[in-house]
N, C-alpha and C positions, 0 to 999 in steps of 0.2 A: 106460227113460229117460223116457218118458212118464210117468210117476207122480211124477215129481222136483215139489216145490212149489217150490224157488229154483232160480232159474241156477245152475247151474254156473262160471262165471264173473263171473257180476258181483254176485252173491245177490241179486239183485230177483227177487222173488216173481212163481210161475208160476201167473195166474188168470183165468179166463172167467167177468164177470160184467157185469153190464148197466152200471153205472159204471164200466166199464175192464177191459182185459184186456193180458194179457202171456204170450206161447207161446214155448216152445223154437223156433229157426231150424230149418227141414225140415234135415234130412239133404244132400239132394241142393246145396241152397242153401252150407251151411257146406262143401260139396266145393269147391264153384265158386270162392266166399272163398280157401282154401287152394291150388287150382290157379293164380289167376293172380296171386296174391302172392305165391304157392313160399312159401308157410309152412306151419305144420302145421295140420292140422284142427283149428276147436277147434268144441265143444259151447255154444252159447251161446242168448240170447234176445234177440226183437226188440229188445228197449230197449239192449241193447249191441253191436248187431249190423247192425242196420239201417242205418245210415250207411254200412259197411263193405260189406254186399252193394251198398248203389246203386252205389258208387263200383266194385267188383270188377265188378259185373253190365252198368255202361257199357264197363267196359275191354274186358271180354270180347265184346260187339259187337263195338266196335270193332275189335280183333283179327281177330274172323269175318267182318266186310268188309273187310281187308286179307286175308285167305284168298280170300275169293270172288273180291276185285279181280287179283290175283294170278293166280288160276285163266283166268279171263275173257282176261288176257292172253297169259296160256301157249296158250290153245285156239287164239289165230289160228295158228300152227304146224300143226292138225291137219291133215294129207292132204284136200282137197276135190276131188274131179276128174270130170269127167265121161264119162272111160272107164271098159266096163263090166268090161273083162277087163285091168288092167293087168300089164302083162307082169313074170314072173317073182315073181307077187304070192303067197305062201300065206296062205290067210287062211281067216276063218269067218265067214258072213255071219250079222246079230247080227238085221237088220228096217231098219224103214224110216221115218227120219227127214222133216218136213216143216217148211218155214219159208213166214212170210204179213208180208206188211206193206202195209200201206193209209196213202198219205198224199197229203194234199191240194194241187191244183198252185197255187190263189188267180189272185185274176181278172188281177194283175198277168203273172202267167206267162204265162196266158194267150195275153191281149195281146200280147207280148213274142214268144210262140211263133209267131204268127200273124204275124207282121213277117220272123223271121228264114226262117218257110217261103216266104213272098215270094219272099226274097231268095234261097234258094236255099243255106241257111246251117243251123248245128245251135241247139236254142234249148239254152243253158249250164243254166238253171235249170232244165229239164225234165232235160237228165244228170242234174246234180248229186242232185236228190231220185230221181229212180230208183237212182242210185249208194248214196245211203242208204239205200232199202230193200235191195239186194243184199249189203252189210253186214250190216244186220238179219238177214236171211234166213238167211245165214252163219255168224253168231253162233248164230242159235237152233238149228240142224241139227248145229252142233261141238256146242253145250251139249246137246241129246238124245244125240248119238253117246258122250258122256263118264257121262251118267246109263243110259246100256243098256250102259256095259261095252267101248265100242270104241274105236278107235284113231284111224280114217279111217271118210272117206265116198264112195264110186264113184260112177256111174251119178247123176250130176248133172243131174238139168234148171231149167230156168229158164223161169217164160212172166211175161207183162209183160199187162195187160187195163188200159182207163180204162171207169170206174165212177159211177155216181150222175149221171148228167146233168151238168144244168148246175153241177154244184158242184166236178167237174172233180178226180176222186178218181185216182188212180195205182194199184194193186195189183200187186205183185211177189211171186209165189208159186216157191217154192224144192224139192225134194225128191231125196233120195240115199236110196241103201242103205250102212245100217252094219253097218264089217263092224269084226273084230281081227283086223289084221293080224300075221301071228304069226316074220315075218323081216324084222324091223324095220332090217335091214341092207341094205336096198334103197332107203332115206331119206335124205336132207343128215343129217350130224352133228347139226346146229341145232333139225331136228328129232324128233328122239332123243332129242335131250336135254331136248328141250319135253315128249314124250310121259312121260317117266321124271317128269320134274316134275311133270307133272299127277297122276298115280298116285297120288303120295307125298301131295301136297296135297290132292285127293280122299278119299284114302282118311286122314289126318286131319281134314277137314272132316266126315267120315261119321261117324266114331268119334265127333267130340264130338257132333253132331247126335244119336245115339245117348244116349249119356250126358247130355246133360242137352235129353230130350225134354221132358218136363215142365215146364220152365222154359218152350225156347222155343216151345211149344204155349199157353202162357200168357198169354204174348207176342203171337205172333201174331195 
């Protein structure tokens, strides 16, 4: 296929030379083409083809972040707990997940925080962003526990530290052990049914990741 002097499709001439060139579309490229138009493959060159991959090559993003976003939202479902032996649990411990988050309180808070200790009160904006970190935290430890292959996360702990002096930094550090839990029947419905989704979505997310490394290596 390499040796072809025209396209196969559009017959412009296939040439590499210092005033212009024109190369058959990779292989891998003209797959990509055909998978998210559900047409058939076709053999072509840049000059008739290249409009065609941007536009297939944007869909296709955007598809993989309607995956990832999807996924993201399935994991708040995953098992988080911070017992270490949950009762009637079979399972297989997989390792051990960690989440970090660092954010800053600003001098308003501060302030603010300093007023309602006075009073003898909680300061709301000191919650609120530690609340965001335990979020975060959360997030990151489900989304490890889904990339090692598990289900849930046990043996939860939580520590809180303020950092950097005067600049008044927050740090919320997270850490469980992941395990696959393997009688999923000791779960809400809801979550069952989150876990089976994630799978399914995961394990297409992988496959295309798989499948067109080269692209999004390229990409990235």
């Amino acid at each position: 296929m390499n040796n072809l002097t025209f396209c196969p499709n559009c017959g412009a001439k296939i040439k590499d030379g210092v005033f212009g060139s024109n190369s058959l579309m990779s292989d891998i490229k003209s797959e990509l083409i055909a998978e998210v138009n559900n047409t058939p493959k076709i053999t072509g060159c840049g000059k008739c083809l290249y409009d065609t991959y941007e536009q297939a090559f944007i869909k296709f993003m955007e598809n993989r972040k309607n995956l990832q976003d999807e996924i993201l939202e399935q994991i708040k479902n995953i098992p988080v707990i911070t017992m270490h032996c949950p009762f009637n649990w079979d399972y297989k411990i997989l390792g051990l997940a960690t989440g970090q988050s660092t954010t800053g309180t600003g001098l308003f808070t501060e302030v603010g925080a300093s007023w309602t200790d006075f009073f003898g009160m909680q300061s709301q904006a000191y919650n609120k962003k530690i609340a965001g970190g335990e979020e975060l935290c959360l997030q990151q430890i489900r989304s490890k526990a889904i990339r090692m292959g598990g289900n849930a996360v046990i043996a939860v702990d939580i520590d809180y530290s303020e950092m950097g002096g005067e600049k008044g930094m927050i740090m919320v550090c997270m850490s469980g052990t992941v395990i696959k839990l393997n009688n999923l029947e000791v779960l809400e419905q809801h979550k069952i049914d989150s876990l089976k989704t994630i799978s399914l979505l995961t394990n297409k997310l992988q496959i295309s990741n798989n499948k067109y490394a080269e692209i999004l290596e390229k990409f990235n």
